[in-house]
C-alpha positions as CSV (number, residue, x, y, z in Angstrom):
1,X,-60.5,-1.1,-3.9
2,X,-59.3,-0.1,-0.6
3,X,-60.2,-1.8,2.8
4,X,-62.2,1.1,4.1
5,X,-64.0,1.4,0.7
6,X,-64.7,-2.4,0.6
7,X,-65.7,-1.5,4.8
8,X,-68.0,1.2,3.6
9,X,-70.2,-1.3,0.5
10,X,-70.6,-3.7,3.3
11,X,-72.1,-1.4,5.5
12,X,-74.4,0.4,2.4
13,X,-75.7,-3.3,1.6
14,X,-76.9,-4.4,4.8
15,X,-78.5,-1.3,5.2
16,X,-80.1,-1.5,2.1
17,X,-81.4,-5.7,3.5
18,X,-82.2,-4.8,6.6
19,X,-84.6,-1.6,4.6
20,X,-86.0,-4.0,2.3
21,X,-86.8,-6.9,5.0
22,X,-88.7,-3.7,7.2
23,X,-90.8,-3.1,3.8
24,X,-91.9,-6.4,3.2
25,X,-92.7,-7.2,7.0
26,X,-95.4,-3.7,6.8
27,X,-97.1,-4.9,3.6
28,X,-97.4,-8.6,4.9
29,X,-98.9,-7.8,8.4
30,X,-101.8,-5.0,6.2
31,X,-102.5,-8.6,4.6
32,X,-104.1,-10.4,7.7
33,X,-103.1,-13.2,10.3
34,X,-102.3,-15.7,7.6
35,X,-99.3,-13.0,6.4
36,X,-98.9,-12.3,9.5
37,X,-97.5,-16.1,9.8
38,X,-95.8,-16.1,6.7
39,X,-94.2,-12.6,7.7
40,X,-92.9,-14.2,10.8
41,X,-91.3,-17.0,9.1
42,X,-90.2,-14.9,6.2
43,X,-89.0,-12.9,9.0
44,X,-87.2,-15.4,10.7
45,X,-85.3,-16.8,7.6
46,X,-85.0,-13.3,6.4
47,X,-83.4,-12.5,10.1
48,X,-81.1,-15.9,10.1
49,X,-79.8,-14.7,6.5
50,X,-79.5,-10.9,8.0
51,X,-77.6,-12.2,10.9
52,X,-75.1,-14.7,8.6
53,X,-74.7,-11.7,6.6
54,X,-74.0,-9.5,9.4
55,X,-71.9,-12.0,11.0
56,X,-69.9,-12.7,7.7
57,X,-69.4,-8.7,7.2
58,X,-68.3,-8.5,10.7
59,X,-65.3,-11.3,10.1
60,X,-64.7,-9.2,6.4
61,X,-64.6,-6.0,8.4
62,X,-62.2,-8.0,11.3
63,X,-60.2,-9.2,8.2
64,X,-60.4,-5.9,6.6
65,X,-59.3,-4.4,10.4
66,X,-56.4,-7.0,10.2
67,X,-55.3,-6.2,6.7
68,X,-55.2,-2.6,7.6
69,X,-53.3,-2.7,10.6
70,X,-51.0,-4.8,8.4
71,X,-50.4,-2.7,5.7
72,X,-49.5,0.3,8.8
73,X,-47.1,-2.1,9.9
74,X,-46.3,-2.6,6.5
75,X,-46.0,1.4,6.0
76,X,-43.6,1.6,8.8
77,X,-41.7,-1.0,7.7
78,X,-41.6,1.1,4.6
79,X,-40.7,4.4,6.5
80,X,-38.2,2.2,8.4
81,X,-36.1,0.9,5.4
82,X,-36.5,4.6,3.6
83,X,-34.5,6.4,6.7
84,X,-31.9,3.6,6.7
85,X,-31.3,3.5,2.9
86,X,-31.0,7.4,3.4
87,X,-28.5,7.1,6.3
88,X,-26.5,4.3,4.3
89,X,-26.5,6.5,1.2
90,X,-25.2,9.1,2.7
91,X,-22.2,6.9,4.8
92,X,-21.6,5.5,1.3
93,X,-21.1,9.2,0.3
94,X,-18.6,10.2,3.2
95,X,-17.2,7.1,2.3
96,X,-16.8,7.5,-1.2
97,X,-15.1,11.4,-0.3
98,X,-13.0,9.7,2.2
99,X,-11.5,7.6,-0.6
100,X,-10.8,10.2,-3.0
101,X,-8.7,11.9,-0.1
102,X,-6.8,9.3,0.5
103,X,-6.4,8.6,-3.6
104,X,-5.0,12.1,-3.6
105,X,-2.8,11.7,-0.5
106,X,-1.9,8.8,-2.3
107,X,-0.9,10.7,-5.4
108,X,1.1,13.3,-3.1
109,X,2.9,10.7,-1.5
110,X,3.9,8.7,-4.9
111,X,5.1,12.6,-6.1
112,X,7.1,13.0,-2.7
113,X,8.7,9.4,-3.1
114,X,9.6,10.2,-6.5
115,X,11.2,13.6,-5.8
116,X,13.2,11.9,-3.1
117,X,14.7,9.1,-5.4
118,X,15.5,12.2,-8.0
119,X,17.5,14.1,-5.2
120,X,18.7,11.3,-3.7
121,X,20.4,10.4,-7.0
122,X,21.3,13.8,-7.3
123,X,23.5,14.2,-3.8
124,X,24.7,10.4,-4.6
125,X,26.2,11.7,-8.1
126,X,27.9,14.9,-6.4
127,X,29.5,13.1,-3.4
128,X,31.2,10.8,-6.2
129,X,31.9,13.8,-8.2
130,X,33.4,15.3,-5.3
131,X,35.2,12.4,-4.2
132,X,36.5,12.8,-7.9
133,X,37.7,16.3,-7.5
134,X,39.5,15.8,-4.5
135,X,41.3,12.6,-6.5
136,X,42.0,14.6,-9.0
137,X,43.2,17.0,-6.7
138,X,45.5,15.3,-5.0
139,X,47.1,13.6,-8.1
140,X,47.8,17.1,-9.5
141,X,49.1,18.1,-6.2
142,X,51.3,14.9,-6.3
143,X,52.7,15.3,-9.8
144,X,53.6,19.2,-9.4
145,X,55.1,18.2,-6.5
146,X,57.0,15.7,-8.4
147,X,57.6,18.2,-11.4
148,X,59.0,20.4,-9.1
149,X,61.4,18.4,-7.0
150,X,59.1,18.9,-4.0
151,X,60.5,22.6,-3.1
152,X,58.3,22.2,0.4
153,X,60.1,21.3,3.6
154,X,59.0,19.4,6.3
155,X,61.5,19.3,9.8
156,X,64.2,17.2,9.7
157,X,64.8,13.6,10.9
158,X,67.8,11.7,12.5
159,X,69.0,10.3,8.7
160,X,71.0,12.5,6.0
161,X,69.6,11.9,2.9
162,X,72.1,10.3,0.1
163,X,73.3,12.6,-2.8
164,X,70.9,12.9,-5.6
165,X,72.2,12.5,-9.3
166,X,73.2,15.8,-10.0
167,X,72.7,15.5,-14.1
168,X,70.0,13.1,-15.4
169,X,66.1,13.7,-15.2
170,X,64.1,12.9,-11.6
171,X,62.6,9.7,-13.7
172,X,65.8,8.7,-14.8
173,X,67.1,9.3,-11.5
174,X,64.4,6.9,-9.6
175,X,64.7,4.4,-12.5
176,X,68.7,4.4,-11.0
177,X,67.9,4.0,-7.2
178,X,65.6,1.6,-7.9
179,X,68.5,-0.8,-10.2
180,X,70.6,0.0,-7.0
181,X,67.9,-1.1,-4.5
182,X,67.3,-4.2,-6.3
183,X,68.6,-7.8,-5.5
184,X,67.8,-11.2,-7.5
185,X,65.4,-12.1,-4.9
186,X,62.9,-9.2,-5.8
187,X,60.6,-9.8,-8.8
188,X,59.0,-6.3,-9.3
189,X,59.7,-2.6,-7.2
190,X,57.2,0.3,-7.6
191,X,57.4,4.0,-6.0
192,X,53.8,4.3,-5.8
193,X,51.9,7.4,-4.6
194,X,48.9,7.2,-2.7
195,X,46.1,6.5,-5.0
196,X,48.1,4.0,-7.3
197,X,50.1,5.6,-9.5
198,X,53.3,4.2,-10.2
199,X,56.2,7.1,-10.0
200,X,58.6,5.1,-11.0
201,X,58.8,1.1,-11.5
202,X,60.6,-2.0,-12.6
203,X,60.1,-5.5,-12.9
204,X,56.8,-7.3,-15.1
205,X,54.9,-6.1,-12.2
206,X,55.3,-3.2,-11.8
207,X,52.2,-1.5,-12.5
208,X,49.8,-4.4,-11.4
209,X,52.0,-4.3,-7.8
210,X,51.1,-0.2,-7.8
211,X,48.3,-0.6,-7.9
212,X,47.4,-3.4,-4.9
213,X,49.8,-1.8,-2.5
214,X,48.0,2.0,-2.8
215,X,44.7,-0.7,-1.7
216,X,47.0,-2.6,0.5
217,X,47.9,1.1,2.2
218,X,44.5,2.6,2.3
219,X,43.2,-0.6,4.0
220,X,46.0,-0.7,6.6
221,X,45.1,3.0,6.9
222,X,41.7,2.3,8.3
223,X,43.0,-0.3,11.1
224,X,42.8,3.0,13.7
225,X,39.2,3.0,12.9
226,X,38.8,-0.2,14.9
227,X,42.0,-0.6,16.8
228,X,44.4,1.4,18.8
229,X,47.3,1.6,16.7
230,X,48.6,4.7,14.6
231,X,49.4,5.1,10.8
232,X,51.1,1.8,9.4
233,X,55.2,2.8,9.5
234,X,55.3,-1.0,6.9
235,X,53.4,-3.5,5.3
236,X,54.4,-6.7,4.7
237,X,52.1,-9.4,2.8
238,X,53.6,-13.4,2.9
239,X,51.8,-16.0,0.7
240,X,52.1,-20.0,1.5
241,X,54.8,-20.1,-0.6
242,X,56.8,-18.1,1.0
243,X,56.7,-14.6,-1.9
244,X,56.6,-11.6,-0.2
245,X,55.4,-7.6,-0.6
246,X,56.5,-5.4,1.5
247,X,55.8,-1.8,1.7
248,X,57.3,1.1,3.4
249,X,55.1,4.7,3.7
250,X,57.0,7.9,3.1
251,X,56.1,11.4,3.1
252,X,57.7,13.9,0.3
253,X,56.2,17.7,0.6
254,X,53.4,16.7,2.2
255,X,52.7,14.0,-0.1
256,X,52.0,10.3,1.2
257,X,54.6,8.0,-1.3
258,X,54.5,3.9,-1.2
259,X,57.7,2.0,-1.4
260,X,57.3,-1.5,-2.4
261,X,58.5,-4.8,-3.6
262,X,57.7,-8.0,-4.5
263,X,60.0,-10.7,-4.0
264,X,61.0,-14.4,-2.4
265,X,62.7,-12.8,0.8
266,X,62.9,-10.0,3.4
267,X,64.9,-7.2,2.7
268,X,67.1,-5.7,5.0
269,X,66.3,-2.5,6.8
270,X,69.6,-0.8,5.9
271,X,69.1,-1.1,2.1
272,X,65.4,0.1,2.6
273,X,67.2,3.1,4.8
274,X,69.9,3.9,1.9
275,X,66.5,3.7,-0.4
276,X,64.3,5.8,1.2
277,X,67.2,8.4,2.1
278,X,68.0,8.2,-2.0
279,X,64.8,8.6,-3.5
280,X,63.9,11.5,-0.7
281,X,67.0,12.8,-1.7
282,X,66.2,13.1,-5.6
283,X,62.4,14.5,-4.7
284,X,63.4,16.7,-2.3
285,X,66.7,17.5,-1.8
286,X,66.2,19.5,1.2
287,X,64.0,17.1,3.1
288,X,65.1,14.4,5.6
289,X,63.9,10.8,5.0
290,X,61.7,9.2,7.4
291,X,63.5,6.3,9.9
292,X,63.1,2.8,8.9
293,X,61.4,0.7,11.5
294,X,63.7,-1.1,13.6
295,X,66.8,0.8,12.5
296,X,69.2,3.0,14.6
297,X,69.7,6.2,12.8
298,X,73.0,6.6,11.2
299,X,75.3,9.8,12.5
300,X,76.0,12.2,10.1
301,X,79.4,11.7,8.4
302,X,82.5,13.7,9.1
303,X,82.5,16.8,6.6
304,X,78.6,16.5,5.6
């Protein structure tokens, strides 16, 4: 039951007291003075008990007034939380949309990164192929050249080259200047081209010494890159106990060549001019040697 119905039954049964008190107060006063009396009192107790009633359906109607006001508080309230719980639901919505965008960027992005590692492997792989080719490249170059004799010229220098074997193979050839150029103070000697290939060699070290002065060269090489100096003209490597490689760059047809030795001693620029004019000579009959560092150029011979 309601507050206003309960509001409503309190009003019908006072009504229906205060209708019943009016009918017994007519048939006592028809009865004579003595009802009259006991109508009065009747009245009177009758009224007190009216008025408690009345005053005890007022406080139920003030309570019912209170408990109604309540429950419209109680209603807004209601309303109140309804709106926010819609507003929140639909922020966790926008929310939830915002998060699936960002999973898919997400997703994208992983795709993107994945792509890049693929073609970044990709362009790694064909530099180093490249880098391959143009090895390759250059080794053929070197070894027609050396097939050949190296036909190409280059200008000539200040030093006649020596005589080359005129019978005999190029290798057997280099395998003789290099028994000439040698001395009991050298240990290994290597004609070496630029990426470590021996030419021609001799000595238990031969190969292995090929090998670390093409590094030896290429490192000296990059020295411009950081100082103000030009291509290396020699090399020269001394360990604490006093054994010694030296290298002298040449160029034959175009081609970068490494002379080098590894011994207990320096060797005297005039031998490594004789040498350099010699193997020149057997490579490239036609092409000058390049100077030695730090010796004066020899003239040319009566009747050459």
């Amino acid at each position: 039951m309601t507050a206003l119905q309960q509001l409503w039954l309190a009003s019908a049964v006072g009504a229906v007291v205060f209708f019943a008190a009016g009918a017994l107060l007519a048939s006592l006063r028809r009865r004579g003075p003595v009802a009259e009396v006991a109508v009065q009192r009747v009245n009177t107790i009758e009224i007190d008990q009216l008025r408690q009633r009345a005053e005890t359906a007022d406080l139920r109607v003030a309570e019912l007034r209170a408990e109604q006001r309540s429950d419209a508080r109680l209603n807004d309230r209601l309303a109140t939380a309804e709106r926010e719980l819609t507003e929140r639901t639909a922020q966790l919505r926008e929310a939830a949309s915002q998060l699936d965008v960002m999973k898919a960027r997400i997703s994208d992005a992983e795709a993107m990164r994945t792509e890049y590692v693929r073609l970044r492997t990709q362009a790694n792989e064909m530099e180093f192929l490249g880098k391959e080719v143009a090895r390759l490249k250059d080794e053929l170059r070197a070894a027609k050249s050396l097939a050949i004799g190296g036909v190409k010229k280059i200008p000539p220098r200040a030093v006649k080259p020596a005589a080359s074997a005129a019978t005999g193979s190029i290798t057997e050839a280099l395998a003789g200047a290099i028994e000439r150029f040698s001395d009991p103070k050298m240990r290994s000697i290597a004609i070496v081209d630029k990426v470590g290939f021996p030419v021609s060699s001799s000595g238990d070290d031969g190969a292995e010494l090929a090998g670390y002065v093409a590094l030896l060269h290429d490192v000296a090489t990059r020295a411009s890159q950081f100082l103000p100096i030009a291509l290396p003209a020699s090399i020269e490597v001394i360990d604490e106990h006093g054994a010694r490689i030296s290298v002298w760059p040449f160029d034959v047809a175009d081609e970068r060549l490494l002379l080098a030795n590894l011994g207990v001693g320096a060797t005297e620029a005039t031998r490594v001019e004789r040498m350099l004019s010699e193997v020149v000579g057997i490579l490239a009959p036609s092409v000058t040697p390049p100077p030695v560092p730090g010796v004066t150029p020899r003239p040319a011979e009566p009747g050459h």
